[in-house]
DRENLUM-92439 format. One record per residue: residue number from 0; x, y, z of N, C-alpha, C, O in turn; residue in one letter. Coordinates in steps of 0.2 Angstrom, whole numbers, m for minus. Each point is the difference from the previous one (the first is absolute). Layout:
REM DRENLUM-92439
   num     n.X     n.Y     n.Z    ca.X    ca.Y    ca.Z     c.X     c.Y     c.Z     o.X     o.Y     o.Z   residu
   NUM       X       Y       Z       X       Y       Z       X       Y       Z       X       Y       Z        a
...
END
This chain:
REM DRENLUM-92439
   num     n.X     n.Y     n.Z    ca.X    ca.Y    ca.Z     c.X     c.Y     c.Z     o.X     o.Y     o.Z   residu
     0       4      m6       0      m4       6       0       4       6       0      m1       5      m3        x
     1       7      m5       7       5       5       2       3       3      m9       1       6       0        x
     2       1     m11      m5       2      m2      m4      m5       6      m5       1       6       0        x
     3      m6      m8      m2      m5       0      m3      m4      10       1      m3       4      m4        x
     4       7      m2      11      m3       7       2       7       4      m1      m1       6       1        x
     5       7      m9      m2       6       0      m1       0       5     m11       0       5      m2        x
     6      m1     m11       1      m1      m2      m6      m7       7      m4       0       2      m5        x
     7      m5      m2      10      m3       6      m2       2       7       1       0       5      m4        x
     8       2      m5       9       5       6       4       4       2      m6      m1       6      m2        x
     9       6      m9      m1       4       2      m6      m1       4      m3       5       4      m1        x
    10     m13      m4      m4      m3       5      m3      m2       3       1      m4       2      m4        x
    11       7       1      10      m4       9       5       6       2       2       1       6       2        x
    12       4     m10      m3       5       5       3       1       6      m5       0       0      m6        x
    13       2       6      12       2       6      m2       4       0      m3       0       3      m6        x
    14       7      m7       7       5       2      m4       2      m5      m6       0      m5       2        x
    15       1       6      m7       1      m2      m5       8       0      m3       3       5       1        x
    16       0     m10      m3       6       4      m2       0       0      m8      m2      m3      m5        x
    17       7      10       5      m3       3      m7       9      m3      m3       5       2       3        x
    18      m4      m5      m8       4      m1      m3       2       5      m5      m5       2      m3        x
    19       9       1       0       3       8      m3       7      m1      m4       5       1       1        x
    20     m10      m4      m9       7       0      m4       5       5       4       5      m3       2        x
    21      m4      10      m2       6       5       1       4      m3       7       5       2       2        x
    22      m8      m6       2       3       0       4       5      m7      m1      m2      m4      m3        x
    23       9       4       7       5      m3       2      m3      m7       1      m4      m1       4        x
    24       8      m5      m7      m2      m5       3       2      m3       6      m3      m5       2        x
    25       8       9       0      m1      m2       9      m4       3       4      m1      m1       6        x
    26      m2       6      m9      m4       5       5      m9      m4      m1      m4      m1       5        x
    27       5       1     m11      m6      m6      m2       0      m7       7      m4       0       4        x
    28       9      m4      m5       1      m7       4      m1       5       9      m5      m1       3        x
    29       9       4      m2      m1       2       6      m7       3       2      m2       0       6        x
    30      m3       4     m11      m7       0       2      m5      m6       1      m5       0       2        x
    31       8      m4      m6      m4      m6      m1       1      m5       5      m2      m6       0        x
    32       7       8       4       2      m6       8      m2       5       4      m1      m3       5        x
    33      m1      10      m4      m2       4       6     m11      m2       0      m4      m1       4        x
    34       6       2     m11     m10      m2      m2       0      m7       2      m2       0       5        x
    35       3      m7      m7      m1      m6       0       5      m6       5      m1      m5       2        x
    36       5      10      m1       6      m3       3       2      m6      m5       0      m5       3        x
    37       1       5      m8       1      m3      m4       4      m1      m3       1       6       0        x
    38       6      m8      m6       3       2      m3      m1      m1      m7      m3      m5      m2        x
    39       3      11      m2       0       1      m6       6      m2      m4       5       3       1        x
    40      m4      m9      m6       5      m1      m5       0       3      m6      m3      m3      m5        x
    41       6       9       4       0       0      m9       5      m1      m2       6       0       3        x
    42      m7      m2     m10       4      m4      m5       2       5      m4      m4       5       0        x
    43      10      m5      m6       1       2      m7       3      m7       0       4      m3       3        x
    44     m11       2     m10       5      m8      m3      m2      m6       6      m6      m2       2        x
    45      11       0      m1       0      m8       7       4       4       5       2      m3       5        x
    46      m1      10      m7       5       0       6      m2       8       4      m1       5      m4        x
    47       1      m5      12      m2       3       2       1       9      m4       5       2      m3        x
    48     m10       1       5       1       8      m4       6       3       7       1      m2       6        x
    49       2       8     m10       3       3       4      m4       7       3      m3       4      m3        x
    50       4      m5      12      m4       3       2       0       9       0      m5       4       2        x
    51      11      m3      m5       0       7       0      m2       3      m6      m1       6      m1        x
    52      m1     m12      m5      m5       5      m4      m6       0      m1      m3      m5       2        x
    53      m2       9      m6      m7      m1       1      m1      m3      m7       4      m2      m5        x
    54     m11       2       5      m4      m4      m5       3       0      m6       1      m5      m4        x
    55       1      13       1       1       4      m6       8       0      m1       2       2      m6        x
    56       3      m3      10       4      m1      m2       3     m11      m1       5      m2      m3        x
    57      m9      m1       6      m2      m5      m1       0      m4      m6       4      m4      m2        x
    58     m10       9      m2       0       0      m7       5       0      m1       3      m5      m2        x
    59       1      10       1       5      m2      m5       6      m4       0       5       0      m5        x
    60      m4      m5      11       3      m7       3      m2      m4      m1       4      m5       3        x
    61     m11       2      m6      m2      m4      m3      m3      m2      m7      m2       4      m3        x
    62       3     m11       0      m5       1      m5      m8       0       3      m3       3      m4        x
    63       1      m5       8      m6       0       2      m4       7       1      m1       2       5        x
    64      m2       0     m10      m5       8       1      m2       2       5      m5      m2       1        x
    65       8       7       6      m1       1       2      m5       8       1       2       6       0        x
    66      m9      m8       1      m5       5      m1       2       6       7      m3      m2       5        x
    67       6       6      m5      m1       6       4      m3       4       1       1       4       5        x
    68      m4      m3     m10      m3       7      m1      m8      m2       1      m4       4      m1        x
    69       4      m9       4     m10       0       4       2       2       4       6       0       2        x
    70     m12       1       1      m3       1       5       0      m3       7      m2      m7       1        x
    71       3      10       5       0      m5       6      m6      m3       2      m5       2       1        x
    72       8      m8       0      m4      m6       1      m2       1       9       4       1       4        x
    73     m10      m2      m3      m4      m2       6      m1      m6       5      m6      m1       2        x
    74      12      m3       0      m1      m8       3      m6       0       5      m2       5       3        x
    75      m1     m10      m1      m5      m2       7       2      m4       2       4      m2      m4        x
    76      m3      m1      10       3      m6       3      m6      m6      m2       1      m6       1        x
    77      m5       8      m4      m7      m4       0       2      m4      m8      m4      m4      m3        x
    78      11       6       0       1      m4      m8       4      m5       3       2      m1       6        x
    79      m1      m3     m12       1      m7       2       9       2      m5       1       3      m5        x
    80       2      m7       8       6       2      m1       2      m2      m7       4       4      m3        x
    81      m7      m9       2      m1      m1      m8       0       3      m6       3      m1      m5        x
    82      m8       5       6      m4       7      m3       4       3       1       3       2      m5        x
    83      m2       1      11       5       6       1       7       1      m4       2       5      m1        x
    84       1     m11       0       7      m2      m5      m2      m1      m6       5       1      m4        x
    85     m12      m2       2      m2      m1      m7       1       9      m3       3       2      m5        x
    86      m7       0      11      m3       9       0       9       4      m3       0       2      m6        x
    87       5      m2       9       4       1       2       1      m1      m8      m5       1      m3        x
    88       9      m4      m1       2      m5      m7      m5       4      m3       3       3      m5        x
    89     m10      m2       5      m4       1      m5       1       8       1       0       3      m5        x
    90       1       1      11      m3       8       0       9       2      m2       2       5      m3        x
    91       3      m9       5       6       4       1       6      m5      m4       6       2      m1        x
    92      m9      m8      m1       5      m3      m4       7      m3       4       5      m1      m1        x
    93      m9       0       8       8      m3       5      m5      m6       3      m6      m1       1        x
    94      14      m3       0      m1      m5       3       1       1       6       4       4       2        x
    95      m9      m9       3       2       5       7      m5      m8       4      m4      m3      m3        x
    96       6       2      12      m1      m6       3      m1       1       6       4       4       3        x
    97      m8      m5      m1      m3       2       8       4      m7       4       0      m6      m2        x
    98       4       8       9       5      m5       3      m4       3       8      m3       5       1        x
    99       6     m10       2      m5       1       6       7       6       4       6       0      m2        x
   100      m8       4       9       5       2       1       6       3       2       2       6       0        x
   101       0     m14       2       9      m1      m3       2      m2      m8       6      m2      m2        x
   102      m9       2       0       1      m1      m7       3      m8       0       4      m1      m6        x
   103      m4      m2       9       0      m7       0      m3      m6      m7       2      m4      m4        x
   104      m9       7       5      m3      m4      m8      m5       5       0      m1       5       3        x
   105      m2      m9     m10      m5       6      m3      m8      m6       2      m1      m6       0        x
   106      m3      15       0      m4      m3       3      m8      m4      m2      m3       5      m2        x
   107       0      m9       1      m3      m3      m4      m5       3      m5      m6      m2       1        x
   108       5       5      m5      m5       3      m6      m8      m1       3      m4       3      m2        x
   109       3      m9       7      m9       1      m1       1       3       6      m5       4      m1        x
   110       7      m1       7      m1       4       5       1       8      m3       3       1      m6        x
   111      m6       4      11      m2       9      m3       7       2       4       3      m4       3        x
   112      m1      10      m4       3       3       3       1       0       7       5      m1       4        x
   113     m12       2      m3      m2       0       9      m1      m7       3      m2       0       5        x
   114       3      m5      m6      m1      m8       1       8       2       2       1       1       6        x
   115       4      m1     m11       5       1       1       5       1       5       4      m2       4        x
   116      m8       9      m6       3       3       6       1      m2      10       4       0       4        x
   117     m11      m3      m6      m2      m2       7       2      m8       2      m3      m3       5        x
   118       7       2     m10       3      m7      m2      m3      m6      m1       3      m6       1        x
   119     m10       6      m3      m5      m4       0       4      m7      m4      m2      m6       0        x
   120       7       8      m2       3      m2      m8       3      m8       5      m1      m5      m2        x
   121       6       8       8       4      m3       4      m3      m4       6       3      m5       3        x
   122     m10       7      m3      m4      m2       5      m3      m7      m2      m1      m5       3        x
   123      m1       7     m11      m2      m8      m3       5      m5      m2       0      m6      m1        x
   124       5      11       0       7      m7      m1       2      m3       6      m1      m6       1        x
   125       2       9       4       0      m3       9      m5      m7       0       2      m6       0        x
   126      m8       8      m1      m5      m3       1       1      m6      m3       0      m6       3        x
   127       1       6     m10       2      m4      m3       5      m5       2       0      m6       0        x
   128       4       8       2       8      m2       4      m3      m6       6       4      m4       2        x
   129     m11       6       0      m1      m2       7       0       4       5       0      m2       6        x
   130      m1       7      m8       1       4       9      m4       6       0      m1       4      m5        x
   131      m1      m3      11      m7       4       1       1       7      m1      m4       4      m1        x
   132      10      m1       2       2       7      m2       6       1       0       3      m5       2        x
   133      m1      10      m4       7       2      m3       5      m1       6       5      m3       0        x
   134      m8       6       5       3      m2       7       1      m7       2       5      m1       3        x
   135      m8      m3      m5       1      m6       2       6      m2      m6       5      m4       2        x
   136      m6       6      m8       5      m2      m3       7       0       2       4      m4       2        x
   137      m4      13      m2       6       3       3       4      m4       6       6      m1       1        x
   138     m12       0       2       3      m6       7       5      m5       0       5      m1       3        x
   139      m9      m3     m10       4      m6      m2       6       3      m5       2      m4      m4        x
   140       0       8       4       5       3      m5       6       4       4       4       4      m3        x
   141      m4      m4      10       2       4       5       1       7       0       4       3       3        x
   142      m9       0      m6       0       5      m1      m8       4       5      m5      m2       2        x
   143       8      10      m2      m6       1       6      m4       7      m5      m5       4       1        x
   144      10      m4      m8      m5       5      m4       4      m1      m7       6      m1      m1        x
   145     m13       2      m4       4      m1      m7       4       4      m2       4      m1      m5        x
   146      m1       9       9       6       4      m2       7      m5       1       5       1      m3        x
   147      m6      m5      10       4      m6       3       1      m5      m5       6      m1      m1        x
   148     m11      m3      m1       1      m4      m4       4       0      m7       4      m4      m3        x
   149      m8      12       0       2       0      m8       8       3       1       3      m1      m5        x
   150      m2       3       9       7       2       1       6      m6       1       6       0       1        x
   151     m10      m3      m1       4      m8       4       2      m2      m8       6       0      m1        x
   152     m10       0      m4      m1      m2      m6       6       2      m6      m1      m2      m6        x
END
């Protein structure tokens, strides 16, 4: 139920993150971990983009079209991550991966933003695993928080 009121809440939050061809791709990745706690991967090519430049200088280090001159895009926590990297490719011509946030793996396509965020993603992998929550996992992993563990890694 918690999940579910979770999951509605998404599509009311006030704040939105506005992604901005002009803007720095590190300045981009660091608004999109302060909104989602999340890490943003962008790509030029297979290989990560370089973060000191923006969309528009981008273009011209790639063969891949890099559209900058649209318009800033409006995210919700309430899209599904899927879409959102679809969205990204399709309005701006970059490849780009949502990773949970240590940047350890990327994070499944059928969860939203906000599922994500709130590590629903992690919650049902545990589960999976056998163990009733993250903590419990943690336990069995000697560890007493995932900044603990992923650091261990």
């Amino acid at each position: 139920m918690l999940n579910f009121i979770s999951n509605i809440t998404d599509k009311f939050k006030a704040k939105d993150f506005h992604l901005s061809p002009n803007k720095k791709i590190k300045t981009i990745k660091i608004e999109f971990k302060q909104n989602f706690g999340l890490t943003l991967r962008v790509y030029k090519g297979k290989q990560f983009a370089d973060p000191e430049i923006t969309f528009a200088a981008l273009n011209q280090k790639t063969s891949k079209d890099i559209v900058a001159s649209k318009d800033d895009l409006s995210i919700k926590a309430s899209m599904k991550i899927g879409d959102f990297e679809k969205l990204i490719d399709t309005h701006f011509g970059l490849t780009v991966q949502v990773a949970n946030e240590y940047d350890t793996y990327c994070v499944n396509n059928k969860y939203t933003l906000g599922q994500a965020s709130r590590k629903e993603d992690l919650k049902d992998w545990v589960k999976d695993k056998g163990f009733k929550s993250i903590e419990e996992w943690l336990k069995s992993e000697n560890c007493k928080s995932l900044t603990e563990y992923y650091s261990k890694k």
